[in-house]
KOLTI-240088 format. One record per residue (C-alpha): residue in one letter; x, y, z. Coordinates in nm, 4 decimals, decimal comma. Layout:
# KOLTI-240088
<roba><code>A</code><xx>X</xx><yy>Y</yy><zz>Z</zz></roba>
...
END
This chain:
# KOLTI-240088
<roba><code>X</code><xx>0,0000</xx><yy>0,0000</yy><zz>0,0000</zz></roba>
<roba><code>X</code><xx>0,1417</xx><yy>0,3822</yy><zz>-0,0768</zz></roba>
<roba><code>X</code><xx>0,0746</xx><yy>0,6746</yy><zz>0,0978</zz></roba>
<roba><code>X</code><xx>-0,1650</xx><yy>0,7660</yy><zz>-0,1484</zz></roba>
<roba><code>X</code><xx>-0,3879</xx><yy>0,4420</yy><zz>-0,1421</zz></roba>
<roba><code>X</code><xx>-0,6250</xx><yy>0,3876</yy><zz>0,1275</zz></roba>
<roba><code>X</code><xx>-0,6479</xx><yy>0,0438</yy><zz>0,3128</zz></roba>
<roba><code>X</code><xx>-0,8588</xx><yy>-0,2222</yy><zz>0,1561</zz></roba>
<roba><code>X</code><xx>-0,8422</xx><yy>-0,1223</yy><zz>-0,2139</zz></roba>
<roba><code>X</code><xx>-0,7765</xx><yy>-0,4855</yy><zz>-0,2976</zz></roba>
<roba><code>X</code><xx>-1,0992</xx><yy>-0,6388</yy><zz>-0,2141</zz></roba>
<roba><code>X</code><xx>-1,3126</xx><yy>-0,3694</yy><zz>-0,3814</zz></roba>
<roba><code>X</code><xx>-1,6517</xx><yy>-0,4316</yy><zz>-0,5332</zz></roba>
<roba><code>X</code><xx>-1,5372</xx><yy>-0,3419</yy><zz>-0,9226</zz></roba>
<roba><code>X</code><xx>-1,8557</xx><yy>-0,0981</yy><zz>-0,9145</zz></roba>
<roba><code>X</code><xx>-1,7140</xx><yy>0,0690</yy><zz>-0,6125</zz></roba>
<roba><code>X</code><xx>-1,3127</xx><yy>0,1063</yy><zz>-0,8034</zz></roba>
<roba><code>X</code><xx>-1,3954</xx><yy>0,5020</yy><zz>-0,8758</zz></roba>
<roba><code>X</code><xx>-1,4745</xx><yy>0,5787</yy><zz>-0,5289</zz></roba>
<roba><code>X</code><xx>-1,1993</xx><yy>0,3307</yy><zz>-0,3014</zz></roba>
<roba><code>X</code><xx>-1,1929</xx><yy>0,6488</yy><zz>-0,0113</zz></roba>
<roba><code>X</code><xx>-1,5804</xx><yy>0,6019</yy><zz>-0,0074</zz></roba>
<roba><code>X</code><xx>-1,5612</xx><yy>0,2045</yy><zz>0,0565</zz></roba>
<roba><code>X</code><xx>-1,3201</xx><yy>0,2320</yy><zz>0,3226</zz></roba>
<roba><code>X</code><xx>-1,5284</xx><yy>0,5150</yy><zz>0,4908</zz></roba>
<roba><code>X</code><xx>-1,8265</xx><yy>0,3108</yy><zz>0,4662</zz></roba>
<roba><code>X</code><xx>-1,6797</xx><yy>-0,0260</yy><zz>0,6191</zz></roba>
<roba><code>X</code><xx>-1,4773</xx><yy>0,1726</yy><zz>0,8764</zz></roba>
<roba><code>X</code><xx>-1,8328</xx><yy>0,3226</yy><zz>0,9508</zz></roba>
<roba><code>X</code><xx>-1,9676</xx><yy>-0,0577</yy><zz>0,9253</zz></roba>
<roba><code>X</code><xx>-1,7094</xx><yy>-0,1928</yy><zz>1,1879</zz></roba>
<roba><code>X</code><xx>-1,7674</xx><yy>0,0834</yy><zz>1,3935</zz></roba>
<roba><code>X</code><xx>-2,1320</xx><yy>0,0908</yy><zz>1,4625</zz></roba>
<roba><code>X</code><xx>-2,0633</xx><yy>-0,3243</yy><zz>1,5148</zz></roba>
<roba><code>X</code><xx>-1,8101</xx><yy>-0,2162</yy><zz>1,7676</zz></roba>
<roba><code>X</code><xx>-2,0042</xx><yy>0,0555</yy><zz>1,9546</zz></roba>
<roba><code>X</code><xx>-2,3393</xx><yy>-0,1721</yy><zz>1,9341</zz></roba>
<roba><code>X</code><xx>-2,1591</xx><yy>-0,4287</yy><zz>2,1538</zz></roba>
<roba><code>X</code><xx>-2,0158</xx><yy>-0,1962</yy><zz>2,4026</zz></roba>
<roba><code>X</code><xx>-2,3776</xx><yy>-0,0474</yy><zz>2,4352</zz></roba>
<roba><code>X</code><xx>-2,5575</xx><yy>-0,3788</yy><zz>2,4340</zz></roba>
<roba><code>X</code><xx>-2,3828</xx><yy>-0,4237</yy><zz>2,7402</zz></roba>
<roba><code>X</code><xx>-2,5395</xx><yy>-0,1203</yy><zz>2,9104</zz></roba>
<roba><code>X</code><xx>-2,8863</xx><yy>-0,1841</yy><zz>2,7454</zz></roba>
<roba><code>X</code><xx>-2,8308</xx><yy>0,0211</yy><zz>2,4619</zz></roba>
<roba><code>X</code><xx>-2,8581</xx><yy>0,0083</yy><zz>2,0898</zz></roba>
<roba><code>X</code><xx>-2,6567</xx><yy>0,2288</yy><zz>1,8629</zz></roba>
<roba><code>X</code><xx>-2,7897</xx><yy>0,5272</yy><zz>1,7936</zz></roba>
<roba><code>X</code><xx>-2,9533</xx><yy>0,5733</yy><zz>2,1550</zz></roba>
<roba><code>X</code><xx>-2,6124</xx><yy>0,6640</yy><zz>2,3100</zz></roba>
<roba><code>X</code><xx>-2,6856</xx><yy>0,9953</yy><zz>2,0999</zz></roba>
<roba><code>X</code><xx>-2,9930</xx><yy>1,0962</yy><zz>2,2184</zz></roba>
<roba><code>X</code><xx>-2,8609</xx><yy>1,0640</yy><zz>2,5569</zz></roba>
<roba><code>X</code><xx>-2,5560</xx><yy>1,2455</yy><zz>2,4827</zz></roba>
<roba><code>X</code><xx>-2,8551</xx><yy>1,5347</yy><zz>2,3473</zz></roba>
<roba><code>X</code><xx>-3,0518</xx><yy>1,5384</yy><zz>2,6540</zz></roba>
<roba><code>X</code><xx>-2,7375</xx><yy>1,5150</yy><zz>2,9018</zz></roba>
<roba><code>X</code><xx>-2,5818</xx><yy>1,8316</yy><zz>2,7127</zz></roba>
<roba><code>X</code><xx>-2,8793</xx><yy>2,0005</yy><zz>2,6596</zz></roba>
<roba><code>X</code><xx>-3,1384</xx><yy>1,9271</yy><zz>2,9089</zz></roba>
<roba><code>X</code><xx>-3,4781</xx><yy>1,8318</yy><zz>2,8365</zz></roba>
<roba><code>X</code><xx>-3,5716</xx><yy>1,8930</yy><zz>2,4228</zz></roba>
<roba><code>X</code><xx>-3,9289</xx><yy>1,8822</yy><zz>2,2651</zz></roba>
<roba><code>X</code><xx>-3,9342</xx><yy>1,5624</yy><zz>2,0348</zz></roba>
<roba><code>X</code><xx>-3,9576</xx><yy>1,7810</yy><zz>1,7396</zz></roba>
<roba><code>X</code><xx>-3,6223</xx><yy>1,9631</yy><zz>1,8053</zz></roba>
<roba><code>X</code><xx>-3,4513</xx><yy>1,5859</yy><zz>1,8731</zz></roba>
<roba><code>X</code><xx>-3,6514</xx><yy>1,4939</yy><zz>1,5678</zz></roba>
<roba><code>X</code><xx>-3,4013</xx><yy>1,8301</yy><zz>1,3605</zz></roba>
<roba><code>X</code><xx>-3,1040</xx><yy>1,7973</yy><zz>1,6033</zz></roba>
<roba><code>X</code><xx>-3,0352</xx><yy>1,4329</yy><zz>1,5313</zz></roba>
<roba><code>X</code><xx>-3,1088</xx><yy>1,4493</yy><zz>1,1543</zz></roba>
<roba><code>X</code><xx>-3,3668</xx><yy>1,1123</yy><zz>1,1527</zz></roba>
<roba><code>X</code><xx>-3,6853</xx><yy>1,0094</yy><zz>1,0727</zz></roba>
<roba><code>X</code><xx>-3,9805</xx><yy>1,1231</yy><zz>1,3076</zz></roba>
<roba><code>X</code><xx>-4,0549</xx><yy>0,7501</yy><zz>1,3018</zz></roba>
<roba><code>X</code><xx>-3,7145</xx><yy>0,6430</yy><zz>1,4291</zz></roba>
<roba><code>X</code><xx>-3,7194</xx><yy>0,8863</yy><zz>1,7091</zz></roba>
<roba><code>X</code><xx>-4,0431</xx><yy>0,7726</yy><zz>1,8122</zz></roba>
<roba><code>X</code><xx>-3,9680</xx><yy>0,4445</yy><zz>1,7879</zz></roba>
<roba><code>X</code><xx>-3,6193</xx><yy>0,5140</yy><zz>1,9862</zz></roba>
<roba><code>X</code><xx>-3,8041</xx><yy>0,7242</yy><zz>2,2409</zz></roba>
<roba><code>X</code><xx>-4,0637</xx><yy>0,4759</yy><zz>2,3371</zz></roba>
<roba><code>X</code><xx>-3,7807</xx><yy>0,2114</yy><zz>2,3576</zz></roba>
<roba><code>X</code><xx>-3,5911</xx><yy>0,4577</yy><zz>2,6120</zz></roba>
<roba><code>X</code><xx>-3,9462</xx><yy>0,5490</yy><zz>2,8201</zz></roba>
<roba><code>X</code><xx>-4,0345</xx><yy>0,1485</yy><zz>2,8455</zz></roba>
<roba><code>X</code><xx>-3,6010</xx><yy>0,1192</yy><zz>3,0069</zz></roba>
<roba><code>X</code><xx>-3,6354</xx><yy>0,3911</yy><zz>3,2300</zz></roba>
<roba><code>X</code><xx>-3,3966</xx><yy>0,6125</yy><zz>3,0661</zz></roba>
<roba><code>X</code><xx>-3,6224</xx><yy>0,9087</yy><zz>2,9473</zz></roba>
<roba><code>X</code><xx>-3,9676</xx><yy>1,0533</yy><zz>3,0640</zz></roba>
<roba><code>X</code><xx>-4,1979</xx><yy>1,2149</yy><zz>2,7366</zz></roba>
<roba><code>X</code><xx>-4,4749</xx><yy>1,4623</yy><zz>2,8809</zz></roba>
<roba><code>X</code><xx>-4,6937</xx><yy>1,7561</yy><zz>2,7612</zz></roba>
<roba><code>X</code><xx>-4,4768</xx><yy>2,0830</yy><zz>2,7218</zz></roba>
<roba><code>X</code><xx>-4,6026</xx><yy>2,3014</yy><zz>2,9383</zz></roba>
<roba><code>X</code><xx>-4,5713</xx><yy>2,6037</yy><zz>2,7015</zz></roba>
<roba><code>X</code><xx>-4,6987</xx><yy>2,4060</yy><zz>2,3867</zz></roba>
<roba><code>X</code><xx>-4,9997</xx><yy>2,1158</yy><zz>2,4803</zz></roba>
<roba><code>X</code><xx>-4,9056</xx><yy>2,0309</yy><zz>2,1726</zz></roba>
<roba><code>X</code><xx>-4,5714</xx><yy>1,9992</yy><zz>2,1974</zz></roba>
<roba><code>X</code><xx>-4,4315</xx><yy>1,6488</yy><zz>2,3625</zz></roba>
<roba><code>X</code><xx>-4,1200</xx><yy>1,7280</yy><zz>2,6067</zz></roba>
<roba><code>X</code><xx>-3,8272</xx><yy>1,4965</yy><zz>2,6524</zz></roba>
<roba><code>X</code><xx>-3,6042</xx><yy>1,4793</yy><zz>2,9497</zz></roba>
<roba><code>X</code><xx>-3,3516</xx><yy>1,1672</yy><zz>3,0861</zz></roba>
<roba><code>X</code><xx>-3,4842</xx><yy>1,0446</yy><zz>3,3975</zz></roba>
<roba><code>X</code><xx>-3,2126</xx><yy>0,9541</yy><zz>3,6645</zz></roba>
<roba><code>X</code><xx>-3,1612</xx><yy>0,6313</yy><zz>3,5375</zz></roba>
<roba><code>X</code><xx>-3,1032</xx><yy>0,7578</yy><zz>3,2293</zz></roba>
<roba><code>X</code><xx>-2,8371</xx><yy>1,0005</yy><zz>3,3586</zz></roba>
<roba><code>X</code><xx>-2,6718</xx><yy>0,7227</yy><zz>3,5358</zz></roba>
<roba><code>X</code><xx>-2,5773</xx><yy>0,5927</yy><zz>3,2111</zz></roba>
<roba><code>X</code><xx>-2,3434</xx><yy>0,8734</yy><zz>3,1146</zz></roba>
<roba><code>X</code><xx>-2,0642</xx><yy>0,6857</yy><zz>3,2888</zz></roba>
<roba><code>X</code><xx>-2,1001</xx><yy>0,3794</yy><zz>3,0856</zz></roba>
<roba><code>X</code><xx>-2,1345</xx><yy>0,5691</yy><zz>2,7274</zz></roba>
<roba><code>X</code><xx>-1,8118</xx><yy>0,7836</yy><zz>2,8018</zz></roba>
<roba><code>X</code><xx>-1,6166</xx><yy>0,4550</yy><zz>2,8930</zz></roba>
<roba><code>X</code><xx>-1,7802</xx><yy>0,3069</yy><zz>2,6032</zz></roba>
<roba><code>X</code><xx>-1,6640</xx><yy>0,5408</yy><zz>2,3190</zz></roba>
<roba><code>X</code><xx>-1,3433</xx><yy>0,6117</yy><zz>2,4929</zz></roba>
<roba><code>X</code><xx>-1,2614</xx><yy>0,2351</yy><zz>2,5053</zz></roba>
<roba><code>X</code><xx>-1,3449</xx><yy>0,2357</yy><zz>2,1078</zz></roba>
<roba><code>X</code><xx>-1,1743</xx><yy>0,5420</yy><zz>2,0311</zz></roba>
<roba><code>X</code><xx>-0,8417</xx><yy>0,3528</yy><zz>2,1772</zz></roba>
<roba><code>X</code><xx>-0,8673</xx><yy>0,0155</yy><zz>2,0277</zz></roba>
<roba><code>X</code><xx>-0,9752</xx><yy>0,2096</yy><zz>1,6697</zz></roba>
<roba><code>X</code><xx>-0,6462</xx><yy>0,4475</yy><zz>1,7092</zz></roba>
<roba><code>X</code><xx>-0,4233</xx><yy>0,2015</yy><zz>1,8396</zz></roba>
<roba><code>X</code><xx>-0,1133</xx><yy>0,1728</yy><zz>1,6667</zz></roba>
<roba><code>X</code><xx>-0,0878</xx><yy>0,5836</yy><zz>1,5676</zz></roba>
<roba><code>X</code><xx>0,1178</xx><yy>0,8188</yy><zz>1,7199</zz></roba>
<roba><code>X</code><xx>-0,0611</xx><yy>1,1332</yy><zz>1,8745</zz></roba>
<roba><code>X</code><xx>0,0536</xx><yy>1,3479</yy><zz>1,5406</zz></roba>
<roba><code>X</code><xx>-0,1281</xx><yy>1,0825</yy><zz>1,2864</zz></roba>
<roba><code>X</code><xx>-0,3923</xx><yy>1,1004</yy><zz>1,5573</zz></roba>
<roba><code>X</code><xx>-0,4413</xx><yy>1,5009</yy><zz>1,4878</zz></roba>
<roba><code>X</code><xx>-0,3784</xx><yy>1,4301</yy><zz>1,1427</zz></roba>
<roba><code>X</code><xx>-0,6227</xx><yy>1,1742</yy><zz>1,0866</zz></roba>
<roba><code>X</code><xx>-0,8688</xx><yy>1,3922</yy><zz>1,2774</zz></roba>
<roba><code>X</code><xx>-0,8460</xx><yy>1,7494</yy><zz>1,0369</zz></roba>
<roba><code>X</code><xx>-0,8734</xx><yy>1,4903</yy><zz>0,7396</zz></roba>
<roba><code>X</code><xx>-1,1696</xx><yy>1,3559</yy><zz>0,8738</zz></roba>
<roba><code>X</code><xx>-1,3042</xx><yy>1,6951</yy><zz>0,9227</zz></roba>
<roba><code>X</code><xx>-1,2471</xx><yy>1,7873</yy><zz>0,5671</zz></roba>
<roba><code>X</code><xx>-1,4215</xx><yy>1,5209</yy><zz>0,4596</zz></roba>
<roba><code>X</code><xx>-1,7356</xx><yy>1,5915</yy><zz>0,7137</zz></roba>
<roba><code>X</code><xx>-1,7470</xx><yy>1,9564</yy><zz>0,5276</zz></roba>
<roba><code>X</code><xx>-1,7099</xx><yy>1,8391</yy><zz>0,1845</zz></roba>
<roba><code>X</code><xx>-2,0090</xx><yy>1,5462</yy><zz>0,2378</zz></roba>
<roba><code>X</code><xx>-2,2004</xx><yy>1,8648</yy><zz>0,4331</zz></roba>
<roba><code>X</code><xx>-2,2402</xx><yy>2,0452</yy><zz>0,1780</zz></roba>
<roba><code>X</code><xx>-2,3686</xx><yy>1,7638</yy><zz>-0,0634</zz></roba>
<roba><code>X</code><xx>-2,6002</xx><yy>1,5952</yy><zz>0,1695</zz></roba>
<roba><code>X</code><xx>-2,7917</xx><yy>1,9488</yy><zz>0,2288</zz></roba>
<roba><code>X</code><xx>-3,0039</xx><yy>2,0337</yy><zz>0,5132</zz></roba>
<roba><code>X</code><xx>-2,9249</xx><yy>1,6333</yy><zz>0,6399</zz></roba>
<roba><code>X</code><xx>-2,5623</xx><yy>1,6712</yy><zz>0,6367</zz></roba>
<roba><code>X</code><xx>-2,5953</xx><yy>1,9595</yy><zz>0,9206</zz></roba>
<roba><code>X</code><xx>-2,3371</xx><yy>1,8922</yy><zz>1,1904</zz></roba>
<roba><code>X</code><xx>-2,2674</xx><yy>2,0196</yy><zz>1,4899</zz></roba>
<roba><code>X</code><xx>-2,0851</xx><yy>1,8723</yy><zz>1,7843</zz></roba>
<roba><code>X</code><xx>-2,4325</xx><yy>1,7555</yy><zz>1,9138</zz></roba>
<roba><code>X</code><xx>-2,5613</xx><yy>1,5962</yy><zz>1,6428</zz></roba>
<roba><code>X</code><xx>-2,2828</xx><yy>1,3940</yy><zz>1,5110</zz></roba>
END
């Protein structure tokens, strides 16, 4: 492999040779959810509900519509994530008191409680998925990836919208 080729260029899907930074991205992505999902499954967590904790630790308790716009998903999913969170304990849905209308979300103490676990949880990943690079490639590896985050921005749109919250 040069410096020029990313990792596992030699097992590309021949419809996928044009894009070879784009299949790596997408299995690294693969193997990562995989790896986070059984780090979580040990708290009672599937991927993608470490994130709406991380929302409502950071920012307090959010009307489901504003999760719904932070997170960039489908109403459905954050229903369906929502209701799977209120039937473990781990968040509380009621009327906002401002907006009848409106349905407010907050983490309950168990839910909080969980913060602990999700910060060893990505830590431990982030250390077994750097392992091996110094603290420069680290940085390095890091500002690429943020390139790449602004250059897919601006193609995915309004979805692509990231801030430190949402993604």
């Amino acid at each position: 492999m040069t410096a020029v080729e990313p990792a596992c260029t030699e097992q590309l899907p021949s419809a996928a040779r044009g894009g070879p930074v784009g299949m790596t991205l997408a299995r690294v992505s693969r193997a990562h959810r995989i790896a986070m999902g059984r780090r979580l499954r040990e708290l009672g967590l599937y991927p993608g509900q470490e994130l709406m904790m991380m929302r409502l630790w950071d920012g307090g308790a959010a009307r489901q519509s504003e999760l719904i716009q932070s997170l960039g998903l489908d109403p459905s999913t954050v229903t369906k994530m929502l209701q799977r969170l209120e039937q473990c304990g781990h968040v509380r849905r009621s009327p906002d008191p401002a907006d009848r209308r409106a349905v407010l979300v907050e983490a309950t103490e168990e839910g909080k409680a969980l913060r602990a676990g999700v910060e060893n949880a990505w830590s431990d990943l982030e250390a077994a998925s750097l392992a091996g690079l110094d603290p420069a490639e680290r940085a390095e590896l890091a500002r690429l990836l943020g390139v790449l985050a602004e250059n897919l921005r601006a193609e995915a749109g309004d979805a692509g919208d990231c801030s430190p919250v949402n993604c």
